[in-house]
C-alpha positions as a printed Julia matrix, in Angstrom:
215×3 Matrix{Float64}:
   5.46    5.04  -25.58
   4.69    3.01  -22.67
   1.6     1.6   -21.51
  -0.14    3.62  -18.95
  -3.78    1.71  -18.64
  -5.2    -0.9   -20.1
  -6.4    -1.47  -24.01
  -3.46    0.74  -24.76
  -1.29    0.51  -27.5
   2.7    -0.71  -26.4
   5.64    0.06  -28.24
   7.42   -2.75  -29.55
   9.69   -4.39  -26.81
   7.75   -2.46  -24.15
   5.15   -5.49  -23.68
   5.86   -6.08  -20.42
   5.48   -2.55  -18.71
   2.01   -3.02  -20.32
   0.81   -6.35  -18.83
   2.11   -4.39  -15.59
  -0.06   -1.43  -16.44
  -2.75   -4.27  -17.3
  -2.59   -5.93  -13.99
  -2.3    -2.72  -12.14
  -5.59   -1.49  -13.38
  -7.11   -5.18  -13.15
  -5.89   -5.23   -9.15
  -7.17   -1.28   -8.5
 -10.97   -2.64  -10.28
 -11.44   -5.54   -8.02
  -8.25   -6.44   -6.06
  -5.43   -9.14   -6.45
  -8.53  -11.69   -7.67
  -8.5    -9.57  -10.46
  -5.1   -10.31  -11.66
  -4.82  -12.96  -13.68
  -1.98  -13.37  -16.75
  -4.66  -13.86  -19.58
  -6.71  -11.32  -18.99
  -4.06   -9.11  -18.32
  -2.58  -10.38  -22.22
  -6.17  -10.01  -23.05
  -6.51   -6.3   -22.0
  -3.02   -5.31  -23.75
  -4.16   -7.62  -26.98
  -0.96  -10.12  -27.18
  -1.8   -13.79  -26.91
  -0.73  -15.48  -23.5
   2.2   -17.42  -25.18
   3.4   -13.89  -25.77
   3.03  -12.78  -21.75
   4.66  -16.16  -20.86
   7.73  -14.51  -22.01
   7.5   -12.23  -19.85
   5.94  -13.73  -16.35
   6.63  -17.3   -15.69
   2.72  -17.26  -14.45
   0.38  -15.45  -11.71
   2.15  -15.31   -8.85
   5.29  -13.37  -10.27
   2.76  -11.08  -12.16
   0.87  -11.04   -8.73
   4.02   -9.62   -7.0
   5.11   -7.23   -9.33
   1.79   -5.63   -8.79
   1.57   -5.89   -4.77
   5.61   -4.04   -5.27
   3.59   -1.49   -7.11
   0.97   -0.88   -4.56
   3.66   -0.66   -1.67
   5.08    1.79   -3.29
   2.27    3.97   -4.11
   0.79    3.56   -0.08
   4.11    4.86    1.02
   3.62    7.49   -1.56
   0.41    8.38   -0.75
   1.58    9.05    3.05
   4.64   10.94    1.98
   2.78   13.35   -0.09
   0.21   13.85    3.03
   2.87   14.44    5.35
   4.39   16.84    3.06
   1.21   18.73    3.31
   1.06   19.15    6.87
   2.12   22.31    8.58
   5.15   22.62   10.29
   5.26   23.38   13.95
   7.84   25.07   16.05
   7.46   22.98   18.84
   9.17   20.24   17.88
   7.03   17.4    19.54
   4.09   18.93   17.85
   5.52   18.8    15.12
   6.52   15.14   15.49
   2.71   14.65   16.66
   1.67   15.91   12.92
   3.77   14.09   10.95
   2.91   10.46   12.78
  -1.16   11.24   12.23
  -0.28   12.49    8.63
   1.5     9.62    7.71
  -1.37    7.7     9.23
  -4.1     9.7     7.61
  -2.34    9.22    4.27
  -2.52    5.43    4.93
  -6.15    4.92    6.04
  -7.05    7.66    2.83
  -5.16    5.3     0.38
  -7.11    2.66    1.28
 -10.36    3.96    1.5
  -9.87    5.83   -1.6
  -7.93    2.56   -3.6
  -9.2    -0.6    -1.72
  -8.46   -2.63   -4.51
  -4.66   -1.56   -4.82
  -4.38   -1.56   -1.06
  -5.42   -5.59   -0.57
  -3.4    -5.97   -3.28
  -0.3    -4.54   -1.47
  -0.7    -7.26    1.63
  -2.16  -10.28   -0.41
  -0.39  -13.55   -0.45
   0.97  -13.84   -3.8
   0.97  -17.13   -4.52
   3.23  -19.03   -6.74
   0.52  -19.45   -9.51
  -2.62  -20.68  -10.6
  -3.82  -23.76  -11.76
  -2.29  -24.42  -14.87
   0.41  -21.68  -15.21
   4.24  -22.51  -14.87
   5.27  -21.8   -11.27
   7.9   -19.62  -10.81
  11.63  -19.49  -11.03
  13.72  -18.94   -7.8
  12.18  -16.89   -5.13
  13.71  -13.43   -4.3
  13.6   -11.54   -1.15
  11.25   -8.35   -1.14
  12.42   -5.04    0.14
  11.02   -4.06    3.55
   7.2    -2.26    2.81
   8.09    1.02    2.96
   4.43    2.41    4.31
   5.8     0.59    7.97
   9.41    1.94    7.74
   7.93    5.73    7.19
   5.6     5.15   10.23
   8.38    3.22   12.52
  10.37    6.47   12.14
   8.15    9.1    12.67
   7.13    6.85   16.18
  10.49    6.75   16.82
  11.15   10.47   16.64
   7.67   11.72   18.55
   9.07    8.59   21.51
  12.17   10.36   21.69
  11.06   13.69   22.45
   7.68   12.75   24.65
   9.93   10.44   26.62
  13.31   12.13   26.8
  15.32    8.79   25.85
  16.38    7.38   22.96
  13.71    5.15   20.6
  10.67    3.77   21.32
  10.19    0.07   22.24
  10.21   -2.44   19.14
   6.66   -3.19   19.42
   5.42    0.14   19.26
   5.45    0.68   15.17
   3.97   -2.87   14.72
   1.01   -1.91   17.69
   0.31    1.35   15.83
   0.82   -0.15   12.7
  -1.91   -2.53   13.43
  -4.45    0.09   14.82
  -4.34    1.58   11.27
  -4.09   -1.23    9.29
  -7.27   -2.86   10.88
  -9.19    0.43   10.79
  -8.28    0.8     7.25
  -9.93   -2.61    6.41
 -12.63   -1.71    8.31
 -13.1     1.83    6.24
 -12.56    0.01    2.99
 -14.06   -3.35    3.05
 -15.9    -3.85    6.58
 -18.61   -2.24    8.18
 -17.13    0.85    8.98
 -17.46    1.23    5.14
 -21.19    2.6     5.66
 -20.0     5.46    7.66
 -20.76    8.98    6.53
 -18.09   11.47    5.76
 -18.73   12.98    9.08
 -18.77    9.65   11.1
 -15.07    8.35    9.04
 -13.39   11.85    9.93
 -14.26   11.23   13.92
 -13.57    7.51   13.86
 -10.34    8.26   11.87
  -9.21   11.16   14.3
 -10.11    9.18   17.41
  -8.11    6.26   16.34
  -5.3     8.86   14.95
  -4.92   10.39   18.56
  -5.0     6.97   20.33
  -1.74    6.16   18.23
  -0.01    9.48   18.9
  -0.67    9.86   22.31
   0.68    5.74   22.93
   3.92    6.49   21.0
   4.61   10.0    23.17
   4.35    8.11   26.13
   6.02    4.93   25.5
């Protein structure tokens, strides 16, 4: 059976879907930092000639993680806009599904800081002493932004009667969240009460909406 956290036992040939599951919970404890190739060898109990044959070094193990982090933001906003009610009006309906996508965003990274810097850190080639890595390869588009740019782009059609919004509008609103996430998770809005993150959150969440409608 494969790995599903660290320390546990892999089945033979499955050793590298462990040092993922090694890294993953290395990245979630303390961030990207936190992922290093030995200690994620360490953590599965294979020496770290044995990873080698599986990561050239950091960096590659570095982005495999940050793929798995993009994937579970954008699945963390999916499963909150599945939870929203639906509307019969349809731009009010449009209106809920951009703030849930958004409020499944900001909650994944208040509620998994270390997995979301992980998802937008700079994943270097490798660290000092490890192999660097073979040929680059391109990295699918993140998800989290593609969810968001569509749900803008449906809400602009209806509030403005024409079709799409302007290009800059999912990268604007994409920044509003993205820099009130950091501040929720690692800045000073981290000190907020519950109370004080629900009205910051729903101020900045309306702000967003009501740009796109009008665009």
């Amino acid at each position: 059976m494969a790995a599903t956290s660290a320390g546990k036992t892999y089945h033979h040939g499955d050793l590298r879907n462990a040092l993922i599951c090694a890294a993953v919970d290395l990245a979630t404890d303390g961030g990207p930092e936190r992922v290093v190739l030995r200690e994620a060898a360490r953590r599965v109990g294979v020496s770290p000639t044995a990873a080698y044959r599986h990561f050239e070094g950091r960096g590659e193990l570095l982005r495999t993680v940050r793929s798995h982090a993009r994937r579970e933001l954008a699945a963390a906003m999916e499963r909150a806009a599945a939870r929203e009610p639906g509307a019969d009006d349809p731009v009010l309906a449009a209106e809920r599904r951009v703030a849930a996508l958004c409020r499944g965003y900001v909650g994944f990274a208040v509620e998994q800081p270390g997995l979301y810097r992980a998802a937008f850190c700079a994943a270097h080639p490798a660290a000092a002493g490890e192999p660097a890595p073979g040929r680059a390869t391109a990295e699918p588009e993140i998800r989290a932004f593609t969810l968001l740019g569509e749900a803008l782009e449906a809400l602009a059609r209806l509030g403005a009667g024409r079709s799409g919004a302007r290009p800059a509008t999912g990268a604007a609103a994409w920044s509003a969240v993205h820099g009130l996430s950091l501040l929720l998770a690692d800045g000073p809005l981290r000190r907020l009460s519950a109370h004080g993150r629900s009205v910051v959150v729903d101020a900045t969440l309306a702000m967003v909406v009501s740009g796109a409608a009008t665009v």
